[in-house]
N, C-alpha and C positions, 0 to 999 in steps of 0.2 A: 461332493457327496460325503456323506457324514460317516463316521466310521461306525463299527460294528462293535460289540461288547469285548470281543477276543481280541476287535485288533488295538485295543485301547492299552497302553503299558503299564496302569497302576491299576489293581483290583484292591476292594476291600469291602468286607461283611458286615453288616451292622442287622440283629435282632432287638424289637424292640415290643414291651409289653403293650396291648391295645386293651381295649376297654371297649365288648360290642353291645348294644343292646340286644333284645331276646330276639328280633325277627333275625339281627345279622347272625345270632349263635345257630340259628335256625339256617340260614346258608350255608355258614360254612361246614354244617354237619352234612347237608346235603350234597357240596362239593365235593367234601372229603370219601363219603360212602361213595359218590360217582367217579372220580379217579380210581379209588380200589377196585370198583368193578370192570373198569375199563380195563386197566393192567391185567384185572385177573383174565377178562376176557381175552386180552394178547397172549399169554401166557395158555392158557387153554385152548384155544387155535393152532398156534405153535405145538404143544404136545401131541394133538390129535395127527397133525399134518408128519410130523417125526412117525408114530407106532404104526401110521398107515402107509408112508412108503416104506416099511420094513413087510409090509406082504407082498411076499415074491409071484404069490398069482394073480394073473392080470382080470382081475373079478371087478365088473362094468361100473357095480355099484361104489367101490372103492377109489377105482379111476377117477368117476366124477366127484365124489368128494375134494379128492386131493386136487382137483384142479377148480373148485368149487371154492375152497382153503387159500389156495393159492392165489388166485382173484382177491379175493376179498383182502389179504394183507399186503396186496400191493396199495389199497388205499382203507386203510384200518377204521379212519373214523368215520366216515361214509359210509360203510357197512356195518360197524357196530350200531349206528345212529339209527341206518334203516332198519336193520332187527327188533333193537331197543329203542323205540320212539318215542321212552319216557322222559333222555337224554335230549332231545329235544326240547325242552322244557325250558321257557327263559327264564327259570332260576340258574340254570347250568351257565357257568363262563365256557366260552369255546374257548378260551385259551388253555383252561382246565384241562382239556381232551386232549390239547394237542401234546402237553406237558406232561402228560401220563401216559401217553403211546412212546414220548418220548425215552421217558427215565425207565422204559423196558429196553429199548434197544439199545441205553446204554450201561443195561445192567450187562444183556449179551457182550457186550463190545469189550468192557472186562473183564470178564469172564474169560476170553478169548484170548486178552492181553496177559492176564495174570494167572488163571488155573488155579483160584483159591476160593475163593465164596462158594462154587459150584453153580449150577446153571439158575435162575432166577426164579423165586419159587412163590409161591401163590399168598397174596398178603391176609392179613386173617383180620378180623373186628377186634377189635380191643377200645381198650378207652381212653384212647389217643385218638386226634384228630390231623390230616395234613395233607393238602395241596398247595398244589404250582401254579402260579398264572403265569404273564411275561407284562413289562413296562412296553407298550406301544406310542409310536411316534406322528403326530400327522403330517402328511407330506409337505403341509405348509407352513410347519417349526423346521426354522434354519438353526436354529442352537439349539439343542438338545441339553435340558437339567432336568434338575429334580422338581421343577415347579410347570413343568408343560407337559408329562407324560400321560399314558390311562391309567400308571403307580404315579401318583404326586404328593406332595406337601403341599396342604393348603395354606399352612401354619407352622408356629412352632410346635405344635399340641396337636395337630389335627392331619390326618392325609386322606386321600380318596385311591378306595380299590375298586377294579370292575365289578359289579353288580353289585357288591356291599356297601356302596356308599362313602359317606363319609364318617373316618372313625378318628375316635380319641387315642391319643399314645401317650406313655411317658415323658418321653423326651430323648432327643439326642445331642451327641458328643457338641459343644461349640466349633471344634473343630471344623466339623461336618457343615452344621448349618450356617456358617460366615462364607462357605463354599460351594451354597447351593448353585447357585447360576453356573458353576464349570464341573458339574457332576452331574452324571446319567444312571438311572437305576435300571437295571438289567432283571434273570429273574428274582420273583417275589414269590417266598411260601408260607402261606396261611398255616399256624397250627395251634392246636393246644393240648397240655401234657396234660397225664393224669390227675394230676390236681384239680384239672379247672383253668387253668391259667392261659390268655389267648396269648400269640407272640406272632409278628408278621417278621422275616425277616427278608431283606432284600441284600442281592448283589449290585454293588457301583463300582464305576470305572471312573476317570480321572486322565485326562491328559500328565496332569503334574502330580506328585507323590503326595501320600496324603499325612506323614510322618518327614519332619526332616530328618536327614541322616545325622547320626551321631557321631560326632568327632571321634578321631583317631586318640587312644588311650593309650597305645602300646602295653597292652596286656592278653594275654594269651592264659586260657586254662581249659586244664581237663576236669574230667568228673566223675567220679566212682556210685553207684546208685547202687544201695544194698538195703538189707532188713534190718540190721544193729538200729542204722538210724536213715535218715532219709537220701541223704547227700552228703558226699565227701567228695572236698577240689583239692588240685593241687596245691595248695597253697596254706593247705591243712585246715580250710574253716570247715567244720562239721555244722550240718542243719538237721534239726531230730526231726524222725519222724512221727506225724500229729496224730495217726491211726483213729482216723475219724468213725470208719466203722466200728473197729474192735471197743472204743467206747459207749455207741450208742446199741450194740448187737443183743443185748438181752432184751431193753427196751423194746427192739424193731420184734425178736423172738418171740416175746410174748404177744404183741399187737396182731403177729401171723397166726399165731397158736387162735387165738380168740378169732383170727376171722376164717381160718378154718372149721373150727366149731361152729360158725354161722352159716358157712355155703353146705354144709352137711345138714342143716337143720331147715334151712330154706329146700333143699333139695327132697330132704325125707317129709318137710311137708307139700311137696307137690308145688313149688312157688322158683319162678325165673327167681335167678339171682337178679336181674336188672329191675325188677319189683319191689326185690329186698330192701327194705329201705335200712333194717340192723345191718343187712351185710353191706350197703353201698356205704353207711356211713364208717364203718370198722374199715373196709377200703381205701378210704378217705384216709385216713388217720395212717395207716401202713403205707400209703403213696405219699403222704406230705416228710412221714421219716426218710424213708430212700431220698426224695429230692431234698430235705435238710443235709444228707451226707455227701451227694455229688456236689452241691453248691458248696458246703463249704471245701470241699479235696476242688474242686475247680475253682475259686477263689486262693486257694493255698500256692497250685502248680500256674496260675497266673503273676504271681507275686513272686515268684521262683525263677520263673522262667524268662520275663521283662527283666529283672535286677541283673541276672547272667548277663543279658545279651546286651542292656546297657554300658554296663558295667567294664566286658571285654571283647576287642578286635576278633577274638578265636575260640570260640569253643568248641570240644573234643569232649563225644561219649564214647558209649560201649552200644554195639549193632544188639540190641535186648531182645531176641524174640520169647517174647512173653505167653505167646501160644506155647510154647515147647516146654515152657518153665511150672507152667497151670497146670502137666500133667502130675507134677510132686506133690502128691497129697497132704505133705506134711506142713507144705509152706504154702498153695494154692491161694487161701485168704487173708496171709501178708501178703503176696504179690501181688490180687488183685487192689487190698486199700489201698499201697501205695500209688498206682497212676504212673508208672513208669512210661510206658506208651504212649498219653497222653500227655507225655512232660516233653517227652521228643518230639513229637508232631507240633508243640508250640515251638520249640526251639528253633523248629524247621522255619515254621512263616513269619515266627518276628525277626529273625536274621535278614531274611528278604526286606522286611519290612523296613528295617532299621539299617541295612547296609552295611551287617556283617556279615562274619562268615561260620558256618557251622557244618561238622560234620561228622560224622560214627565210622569208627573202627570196630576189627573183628577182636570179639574180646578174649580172644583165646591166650592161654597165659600172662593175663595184664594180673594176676593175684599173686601166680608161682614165681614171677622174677623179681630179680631184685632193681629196685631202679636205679642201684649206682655202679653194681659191677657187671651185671645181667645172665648171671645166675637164675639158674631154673630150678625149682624145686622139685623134682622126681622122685618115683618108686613110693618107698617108705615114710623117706622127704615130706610129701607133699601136703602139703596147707588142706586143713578141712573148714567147715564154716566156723569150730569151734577156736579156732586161734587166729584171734584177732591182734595177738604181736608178735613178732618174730625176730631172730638175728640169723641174717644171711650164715651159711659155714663155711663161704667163701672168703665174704672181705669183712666178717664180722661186725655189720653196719645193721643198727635195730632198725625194725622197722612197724609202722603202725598198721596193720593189714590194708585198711581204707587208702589211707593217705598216698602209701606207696602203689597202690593200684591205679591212684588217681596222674599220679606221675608217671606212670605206663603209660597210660591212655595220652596221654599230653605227645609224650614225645613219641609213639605211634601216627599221632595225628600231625605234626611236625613232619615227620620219616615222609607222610603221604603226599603232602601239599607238593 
């Protein structure tokens, strides 16, 4: 029996740009509106079925609802379907359905786990587009790849999705495609950003690694992540920070300013914005800035963050919560350009990836001590953002704020292992 996507031991991501023609734009806008309805439908269910057993009298008409509620989400698509029999439609993938009943229950599921997002809340229209399908298998494919699924590759250049047919891609990694026949795609999500731009991205699994692992370097480093400049390691190499926002913000400032001026003007003359063709195109032009400055800060902290873990057997940061940091108004918009958060979360998956080891310490006094005698700096003592060099008044050893922080961090992460 063939194994499952979970039980397979290598995972890996791959998104890739598609190219649909107008009838396929025309599905997946269709998909994408019927999964949000769905969700929102569970989500609405769910609410009513909560405020109604919170009435304490047993009133006939109430009862039956909640057991009326109750029914009905023990088999969710079933019953949205018989209500809404527009969702019957075979434009609709049923795997759609099942995919967006799904990613409610595991919104609950974390929620439950972690106590931070808060309970799952109602998705709104915007102009973004995105569903879920799943790769299906027939019972009578004994090896499972990427060229026999209901997600396949027809081509280099070409795959087929359920009910959209067959579409154009970019291309993928050589890696990938000299691999096709011992690789299985798992789920697949349809989407496209504000821009315009379609992207299907799918998950595969792999009996064998899809990365060999990297030799043994014997090197070991920590990492200091500040505002002066982007990164500082033990080892004293300083990397500046690109501040890709703060360059392009007056630019993006005005682009806003003007397209606020147009949804007040669309508005006061009685006109949908989504009519507007001044505002949809000033829109245009404000969503292609924003995605010039994530691509390039994600292109930056990819290049960052492969060279680290190439690079060295060990890396050691500092545990960042960056939610906590965003409430300081003074610094809120360096912390957000630089990507700190999203520096650790790659570090996290290419270490797996690549078969080292990576991990965060609490960064408490990794600034105030001294990294050769370990001296703390207190009271009056203690180091503010503005000094960035210092001499211990212990063992009289200068030190470079970053550098010596980074060397905390190191042998904190050493202390741990």
């Amino acid at each position: 029996m063939a194994k499952t996507m979970a039980q397979l031991p290598y995972h890996y991501g791959l998104k890739v740009r598609i190219f649909p023609s107008t009838e396929q734009k025309r599905l997946i806008k269709r998909n994408s509106d019927a999964s949000r309805f769905i969700y929102n439908q569970m989500n609405g269910m769910n609410n009513d079925l909560f405020w109604l057993k919170k009435v304490k009298t047993p009133i006939t008409l109430v009862l039956k609802r909640i057991a009326d509620l109750t029914e009905r989400l023990k088999k969710p698509s079933t019953a949205i379907s018989n209500i809404h029999g527009w969702l019957n439609h075979p434009d609709f993938d049923s795997l759609m359905k099942a995919n967006a009943i799904k990613n409610y229950k595991t919104a609950w599921k974390l929620f439950r786990q972690v106590h931070q997002a808060g309970t799952p809340k109602f998705h709104k229209r915007g102009y973004t587009q995105a569903y879920q399908t799943s790769c299906l298998y027939s019972a009578k494919v004994t090896v499972l790849n990427m060229e026999n699924g209901s997600v396949r590759l027809t081509d280099n250049h070409h795959l087929q999705l359920p009910k959209l047919g067959h579409l154009r891609f970019k291309g993928l990694p050589l890696k990938i495609l000299e691999r096709a026949n011992d690789i299985r795609i798992g789920t697949t999500t349809v989407s496209m950003d504000a821009v315009g731009h379609y992207f299907v991205s799918m998950q595969i699994g792999s009996e064998y690694p899809f990365v060999a692992k990297q030799p043994i370097v014997k090197s070991k480093v920590g990492i200091d992540l500040n505002l002066d400049n982007f990164l500082t390691d033990s080892n004293g190499q300083v990397i500046d920070n690109p501040r890709y926002y703060r360059m392009i913000k007056g630019r993006l400032a005005k682009a806003q300013r003007k397209l606020s001026r147009r949804s007040r003007r669309a508005k006061n003359g009685q006109r949908r914005l989504s009519e507007s063709k001044n505002y949809q195109r000033q829109r245009l032009l404000v969503a292609k800035l924003q995605l010039k400055i994530a691509n390039q800060r994600k292109n930056f902290l990819h290049h960052i963050s492969t060279d680290l873990i190439k690079n060295h057997d060990l890396v050691v940061a500092e545990e960042l919560r960056s939610k906590n940091m965003l409430r300081n108004h003074a610094l809120a918009m360096s912390i957000s350009d630089v990507g700190w958060r999203t520096l650790l979360s790659m570090l996290a998956y290419k270490a797996d990836l690549y078969g080292r080891k990576f991990l965060t310490i609490d960064p408490r006094n990794t600034t105030q001590t001294c990294s050769h005698c370990g001296h703390v700096m207190t009271g009056k003592n203690k180091l503010t953002l503005a000094d960035r060099e210092w001499t211990c008044p212990s063992c009289e050893t200068f030190h470079v704020r970053d550098h010596n922080a980074a060397k905390n961090i190191l042998a904190k992460g050493l202390a741990a292992l």
